[in-house]
C-alpha positions, 0 to 999 in steps of 0.5 A: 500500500503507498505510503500515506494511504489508509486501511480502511480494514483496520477502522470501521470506517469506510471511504464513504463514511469518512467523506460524509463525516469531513462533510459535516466538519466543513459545513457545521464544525468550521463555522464553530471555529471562526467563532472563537478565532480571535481570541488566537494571540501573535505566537501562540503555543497551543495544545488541543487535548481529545482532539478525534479528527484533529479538525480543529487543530487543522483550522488553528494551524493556519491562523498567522499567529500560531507557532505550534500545535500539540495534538493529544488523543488516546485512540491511536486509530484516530491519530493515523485517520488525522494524519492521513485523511482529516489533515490533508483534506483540511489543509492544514500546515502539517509543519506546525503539528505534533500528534501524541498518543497518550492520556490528556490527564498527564502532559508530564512532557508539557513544560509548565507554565509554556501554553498560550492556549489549550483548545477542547471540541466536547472532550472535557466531559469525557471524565470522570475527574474534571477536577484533577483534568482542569489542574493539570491544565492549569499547570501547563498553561501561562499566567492569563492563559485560556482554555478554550472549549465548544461543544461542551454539553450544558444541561438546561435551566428549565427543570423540566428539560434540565431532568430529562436530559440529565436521565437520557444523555448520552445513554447510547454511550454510557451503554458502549462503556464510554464515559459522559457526563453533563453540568450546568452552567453553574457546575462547569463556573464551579469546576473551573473556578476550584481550579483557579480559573475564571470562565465566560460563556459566549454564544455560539452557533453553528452552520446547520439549520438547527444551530440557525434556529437555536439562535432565537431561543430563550436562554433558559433552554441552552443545553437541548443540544451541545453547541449553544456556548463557548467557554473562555477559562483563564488561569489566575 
């Protein structure tokens, strides 16, 4: 096989499969990233942690003031899928990414105190210790930087919704033994500030005619669906 082609055998993913899922990066996942785009300082050093596809990380290696990109994920499938499909097809500057294979609850290879910014795509609420997750950040990040997290799931305020989705979210998962959870908005404030950051909420809306309707909703229905805030940590 040349090099750089991929063995669909090894993953269940087929050619088709991954074409529609870069589909819906394109079109629902990019608008995200323009969202959150300015908060990119001149020379940032960056780490996305969770990272999947690396789709995130694809679009923040072209912004002008990127230096580098430290990409974190455990499933090593994912890794060489990024490498090979996700990154070329998103044209990323390959030159500014490092992928590592490893648990994003130890970045003892991570220099304290070195990142300008930590991205997250709805990865946070794949532990089960968010706390000691959010410390070990702290660590590695310099004074005043920011962890940057879309997509985080947020349960609602309306009691009615806020006990529905507290009982069926993510169900399908928990069954395939993954792990998820779901906060408030006032569990995720609570989480960051025990950790020595403050967090600010900003909307955030996507390129689907859901996320366009979402737009005129109350604000005490946020949470129905995943990407309804960005969240901006910043450590003190």
């Amino acid at each position: 096989m040349p090099k750089g082609m991929i063995n669909y055998s090894q993953y269940n993913e087929t050619e088709k499969s991954l074409s529609k899922w870069l589909n819906i990066i394109q079109k629902e996942r990019i608008p995200l990233y323009h969202q959150i785009s300015h908060h990119i300082k001149p020379k940032s050093k960056i780490i996305e942690i969770g990272a999947g596809s690396a789709w995130l990380s694809a679009c923040v290696s072209k912004n002008d003031n990127v230096d580098s990109i430290l990409i974190i994920e455990n499933d090593l499938r994912r890794i060489d899928l990024a490498q090979k499909y996700f990154v070329p097809n998103l044209n990323a500057i390959k030159t500014k990414l490092t992928f590592y294979n490893t648990d994003f609850h130890k970045l003892n290879f991570v220099q304290n105190n070195s990142i300008d910014i930590i991205f997250v795509d709805a990865a946070l609420h794949y532990t089960n210790t968010l706390e000691l997750l959010l410390q070990e950040l702290h660590r590695k990040l310099k004074k005043s930087g920011q962890i940057i997290a879309i997509r985080e799931p947020i349960l609602p305020s309306l009691p009615i919704l806020k006990n529905f989705r507290k009982k069926t979210f993510g169900l399908k998962q928990i069954k395939n033994g993954d792990i998820e959870n779901i906060y408030t908005k006032n569990e995720w404030t609570n989480y960051f500030n025990n950790c020595n950051f403050t967090v600010t909420f900003y909307p955030l809306y996507g390129g689907s005619l859901k996320d366009r309707l979402l737009n005129i909703a109350m604000n005490k229905y946020n949470g129905i669906l995943f990407n309804r805030y960005y969240m901006i940590a910043t450590k003190y």
